[in-house]
C-alpha positions in Angstrom: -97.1 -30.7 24.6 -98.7 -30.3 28.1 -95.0 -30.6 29.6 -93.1 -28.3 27.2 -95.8 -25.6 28.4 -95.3 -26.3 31.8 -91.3 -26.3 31.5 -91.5 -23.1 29.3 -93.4 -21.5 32.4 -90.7 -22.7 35.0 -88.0 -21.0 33.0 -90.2 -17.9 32.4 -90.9 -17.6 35.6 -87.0 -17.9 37.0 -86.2 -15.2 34.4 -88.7 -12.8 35.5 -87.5 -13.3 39.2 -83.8 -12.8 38.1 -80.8 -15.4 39.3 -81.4 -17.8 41.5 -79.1 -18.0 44.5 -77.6 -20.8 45.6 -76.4 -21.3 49.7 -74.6 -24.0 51.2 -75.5 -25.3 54.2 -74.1 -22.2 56.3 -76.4 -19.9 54.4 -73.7 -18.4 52.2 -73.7 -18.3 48.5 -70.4 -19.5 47.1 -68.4 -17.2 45.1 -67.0 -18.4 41.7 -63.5 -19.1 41.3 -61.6 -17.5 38.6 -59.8 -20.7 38.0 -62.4 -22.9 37.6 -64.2 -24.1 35.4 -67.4 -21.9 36.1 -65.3 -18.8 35.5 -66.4 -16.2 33.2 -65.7 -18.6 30.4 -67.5 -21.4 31.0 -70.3 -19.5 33.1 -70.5 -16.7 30.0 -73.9 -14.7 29.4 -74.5 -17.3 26.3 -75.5 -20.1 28.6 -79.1 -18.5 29.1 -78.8 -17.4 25.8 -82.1 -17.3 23.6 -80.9 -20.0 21.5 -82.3 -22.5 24.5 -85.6 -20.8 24.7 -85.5 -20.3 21.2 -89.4 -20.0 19.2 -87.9 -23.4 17.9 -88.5 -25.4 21.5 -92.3 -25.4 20.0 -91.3 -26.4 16.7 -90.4 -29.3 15.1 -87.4 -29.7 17.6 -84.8 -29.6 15.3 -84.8 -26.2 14.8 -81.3 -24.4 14.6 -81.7 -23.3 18.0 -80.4 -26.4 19.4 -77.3 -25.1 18.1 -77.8 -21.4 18.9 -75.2 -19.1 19.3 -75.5 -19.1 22.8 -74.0 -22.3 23.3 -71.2 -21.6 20.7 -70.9 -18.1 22.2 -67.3 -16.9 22.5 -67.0 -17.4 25.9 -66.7 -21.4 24.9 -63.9 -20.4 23.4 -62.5 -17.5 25.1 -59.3 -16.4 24.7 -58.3 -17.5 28.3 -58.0 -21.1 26.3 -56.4 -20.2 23.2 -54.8 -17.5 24.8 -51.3 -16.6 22.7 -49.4 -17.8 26.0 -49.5 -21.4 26.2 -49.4 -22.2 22.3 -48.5 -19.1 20.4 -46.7 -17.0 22.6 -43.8 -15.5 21.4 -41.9 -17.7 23.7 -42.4 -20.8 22.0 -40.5 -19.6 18.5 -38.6 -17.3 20.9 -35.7 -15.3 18.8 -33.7 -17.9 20.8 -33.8 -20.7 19.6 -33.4 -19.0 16.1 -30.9 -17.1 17.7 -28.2 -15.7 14.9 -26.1 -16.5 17.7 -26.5 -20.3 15.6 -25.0 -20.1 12.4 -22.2 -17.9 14.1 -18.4 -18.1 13.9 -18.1 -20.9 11.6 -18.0 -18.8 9.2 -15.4 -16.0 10.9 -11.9 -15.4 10.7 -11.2 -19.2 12.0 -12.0 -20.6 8.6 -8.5 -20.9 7.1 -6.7 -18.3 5.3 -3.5 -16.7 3.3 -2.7 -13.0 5.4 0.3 -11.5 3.1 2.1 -8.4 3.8 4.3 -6.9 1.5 7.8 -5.4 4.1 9.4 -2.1 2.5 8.6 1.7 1.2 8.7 2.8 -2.2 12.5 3.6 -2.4 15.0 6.1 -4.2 18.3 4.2 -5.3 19.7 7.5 -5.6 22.2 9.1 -8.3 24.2 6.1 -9.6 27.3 6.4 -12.2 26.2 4.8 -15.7 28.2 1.4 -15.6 28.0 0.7 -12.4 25.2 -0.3 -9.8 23.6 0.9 -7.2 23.2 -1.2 -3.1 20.4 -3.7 -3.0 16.8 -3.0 -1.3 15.0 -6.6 0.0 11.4 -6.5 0.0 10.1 -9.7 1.8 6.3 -11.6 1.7 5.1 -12.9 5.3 2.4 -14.9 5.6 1.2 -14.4 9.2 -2.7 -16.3 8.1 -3.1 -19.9 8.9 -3.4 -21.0 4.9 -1.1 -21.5 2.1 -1.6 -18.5 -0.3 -1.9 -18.9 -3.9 0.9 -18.9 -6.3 2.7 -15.7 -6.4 3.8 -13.1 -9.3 6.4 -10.8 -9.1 7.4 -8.0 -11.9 9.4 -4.6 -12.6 9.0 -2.7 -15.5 12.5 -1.4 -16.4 15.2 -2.9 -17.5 17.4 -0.6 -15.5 15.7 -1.8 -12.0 17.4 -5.5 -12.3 15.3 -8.0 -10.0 16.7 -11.1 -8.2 13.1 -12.7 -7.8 12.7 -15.5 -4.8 8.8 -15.7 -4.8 7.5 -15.7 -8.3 6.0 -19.0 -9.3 5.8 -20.2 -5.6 3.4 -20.5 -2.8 4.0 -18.9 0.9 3.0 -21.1 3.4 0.9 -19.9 6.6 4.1 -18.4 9.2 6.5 -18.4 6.0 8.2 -15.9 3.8 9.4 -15.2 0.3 12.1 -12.3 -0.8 12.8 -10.4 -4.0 16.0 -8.0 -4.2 16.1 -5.0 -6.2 18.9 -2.7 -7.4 19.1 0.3 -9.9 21.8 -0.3 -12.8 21.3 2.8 -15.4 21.3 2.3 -18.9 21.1 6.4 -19.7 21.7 9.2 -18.0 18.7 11.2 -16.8 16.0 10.0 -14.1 14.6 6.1 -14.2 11.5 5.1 -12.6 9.1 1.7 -12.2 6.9 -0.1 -9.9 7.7 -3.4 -8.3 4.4 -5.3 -8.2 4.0 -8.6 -5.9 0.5 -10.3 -7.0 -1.3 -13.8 -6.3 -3.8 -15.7 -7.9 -6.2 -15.2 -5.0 -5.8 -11.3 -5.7 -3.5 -9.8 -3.8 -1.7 -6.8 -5.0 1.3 -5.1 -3.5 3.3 -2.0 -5.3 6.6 -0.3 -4.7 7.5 2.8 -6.5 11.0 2.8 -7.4 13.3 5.9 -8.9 16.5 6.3 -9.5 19.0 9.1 -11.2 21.8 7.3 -13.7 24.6 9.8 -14.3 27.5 9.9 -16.8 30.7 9.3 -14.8 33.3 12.2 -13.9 34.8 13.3 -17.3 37.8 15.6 -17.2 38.4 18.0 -20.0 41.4 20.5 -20.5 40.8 24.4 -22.2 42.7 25.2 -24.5 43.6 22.0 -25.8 47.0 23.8 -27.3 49.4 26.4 -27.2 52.3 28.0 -28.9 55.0 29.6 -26.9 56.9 30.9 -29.6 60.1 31.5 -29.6 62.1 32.3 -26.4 66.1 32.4 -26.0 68.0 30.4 -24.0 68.0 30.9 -20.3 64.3 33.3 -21.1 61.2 32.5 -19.4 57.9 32.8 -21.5 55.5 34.7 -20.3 52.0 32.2 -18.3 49.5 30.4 -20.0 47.0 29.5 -17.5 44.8 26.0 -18.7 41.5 24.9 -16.9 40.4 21.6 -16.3 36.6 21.0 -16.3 34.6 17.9 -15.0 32.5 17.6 -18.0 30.9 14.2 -16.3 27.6 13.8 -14.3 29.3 12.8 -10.9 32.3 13.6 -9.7 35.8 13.1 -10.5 38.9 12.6 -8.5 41.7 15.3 -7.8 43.4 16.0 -10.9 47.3 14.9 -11.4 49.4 17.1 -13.7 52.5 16.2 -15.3 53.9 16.9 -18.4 55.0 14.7 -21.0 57.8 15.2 -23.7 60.8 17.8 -23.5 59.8 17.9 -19.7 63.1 19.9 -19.0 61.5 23.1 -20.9 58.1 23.1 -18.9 57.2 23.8 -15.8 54.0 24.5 -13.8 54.1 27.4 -11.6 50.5 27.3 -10.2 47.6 24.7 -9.9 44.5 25.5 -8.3 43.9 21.1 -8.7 43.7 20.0 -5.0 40.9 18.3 -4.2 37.9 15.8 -6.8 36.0 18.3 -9.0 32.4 17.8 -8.5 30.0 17.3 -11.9 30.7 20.5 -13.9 33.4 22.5 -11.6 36.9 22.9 -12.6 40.3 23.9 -11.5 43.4 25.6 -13.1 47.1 25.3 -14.1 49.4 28.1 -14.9 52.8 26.9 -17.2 55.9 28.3 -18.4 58.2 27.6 -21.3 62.0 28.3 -20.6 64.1 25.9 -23.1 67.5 25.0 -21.9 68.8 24.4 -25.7 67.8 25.6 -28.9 65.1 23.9 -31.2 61.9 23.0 -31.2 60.5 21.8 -27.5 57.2 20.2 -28.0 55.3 19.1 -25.0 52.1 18.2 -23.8 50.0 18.9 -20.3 48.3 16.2 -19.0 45.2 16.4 -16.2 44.6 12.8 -14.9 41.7 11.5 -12.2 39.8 8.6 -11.4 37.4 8.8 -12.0 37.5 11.0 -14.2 40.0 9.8 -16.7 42.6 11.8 -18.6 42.5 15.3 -20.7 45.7 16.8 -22.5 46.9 19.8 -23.5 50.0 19.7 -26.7 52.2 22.5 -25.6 55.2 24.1 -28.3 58.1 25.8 -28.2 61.4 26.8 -29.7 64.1 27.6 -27.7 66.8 29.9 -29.5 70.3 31.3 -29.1 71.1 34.8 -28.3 73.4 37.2 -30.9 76.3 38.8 -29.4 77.5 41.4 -32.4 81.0 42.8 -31.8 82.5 46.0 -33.8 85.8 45.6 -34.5 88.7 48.9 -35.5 90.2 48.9 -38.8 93.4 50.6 -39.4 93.7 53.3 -42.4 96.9 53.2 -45.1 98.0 57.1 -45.3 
């Protein structure tokens, strides 16, 4: 007990005189380096703390002042020691080695695959002549990727667009191509119109518009379809009947031929107004005369031929007659 006391009054006493310096043998007190280990960690204002010179030094020695929170103070554990930059700084889980730079381009556009392109415009076939057909149009599949596509489908929706199909129900292969040919074949006059569509399994969808005009081919057709000359003596002309040919057809005809048919040597055509094709709905015109050569009937018929076109007639009639001479003749009277 006697040498707790005298202990307790040593420290008392060095407290109540402040620090105690410490010189070297040149009479200078060494300065504390920041880097050691008496730095303001180690050396923190906890080691004097109470909990040395706690009331519990004259108690029953196990007081919890041994343990004081002086010699636990935070400078034990300051954060020069568990400072974030040797363990936790953001360095050590630095963005990277997570980088998204990682998981990159193995999954970009080097991982195989079907590129299809479908080659063409929507397309007008034009005016095309019931019967007959109009030029082809090629629309053509590339496959410029570095994968096989997926099976292909190919479909138009008229039966007046008539497809010649080279892709449907194949594959393209990657640097490959596939064609289908279209052309327009009317089955009525009056406009025609559909969509070509080029599809794949995988989903891709290509559409071309298509159109088309079917016509009814040139059609020639004569007005009047008859006429009566009457009656017209030998070595008389009959006064003109002028006929007009139409082109009653949806696209044009050719030039019209005339030419008569039957008692040819009574007829003739004095004018035609015929020289050139007669475009859908124009028309041209013939002038005839009847001038019989013999007496009787002189039936005829006028004929306007082109291709195309075809052929339109006119029945023509006639009578040629004789001319009456009448003579007076003198009598002699009995007296």
């Amino acid at each position: 007990m006697k040498l707790k006391l005298a202990v307790l009054a040593v420290v008392m006493g060095a407290v109540a005189c402040g620090p105690v310096a410490v010189v070297d043998d040149s009479g200078v007190e060494p300065q504390p380096d920041a880097s050691s280990p008496m730095d303001a960690g180690h050396v923190d204002a906890g080691l004097p703390d109470a909990g040395e010179l706690d009331a519990g030094a004259t108690d029953a020695g196990d007081d919890a002042g041994g343990f004081d929170a002086g010699e636990l103070d935070a400078g034990g554990f300051d954060a020069g020691q568990n400072d974030a930059g040797p363990t936790t700084d953001a360095g050590g889980v630095d963005a990277g080695e997570v980088d998204a730079g990682q998981p990159d381009a193995g999954f970009d556009a080097g991982t195989p695959s079907a590129v299809l392109s479908l080659s063409g415009t929507d397309t007008d076939f034009g005016t095309v002549t019931l019967g007959s057909s109009s030029s082809t149009v090629t629309f053509v599949l590339s496959n410029s990727g570095n994968a096989t596509s997926s099976q292909v489908t190919t479909s138009v929706g008229s039966t007046s667009f008539v497809l010649v199909d080279g892709c449907s129900g194949t594959t393209v292969a990657a640097g490959a191509t596939c064609s289908v040919t279209v052309h327009f074949q009317p089955l009525a006059s009056g406009t025609a119109s559909t969509t070509l569509t080029v599809t794949t399994v995988s989903g891709d969808h290509f559409t071309r518009a298509l159109t088309g005009l079917g016509v009814t081919p040139g059609s020639l057709t004569i007005s009047p379809t008859g006429f009566d000359f009457g009656a017209v003596a030998l070595g008389a002309t009959s006064a003109p009947h002028t006929f007009t040919i139409t082109n009653s057809g949806g696209s044009v005809a050719g030039q019209p031929s005339l030419a008569f048919t039957g008692t040819v040597a009574a007829w003739a055509q004095t004018s035609t107004t015929c020289t050139g094709p007669l475009a859908a709905g124009a028309n041209c015109t013939a002038t005839v005369q009847f001038q019989p050569g013999t007496v009787g009937a002189k039936p005829a018929s006028l004929s306007a031929s082109a291709a195309p076109g075809g052929t339109a007639v006119a029945m023509l009639s006639g009578v040629g007659t004789a001319s009456v001479t009448v003579t007076r003749q003198a009598t002699a009277r009995a007296r």
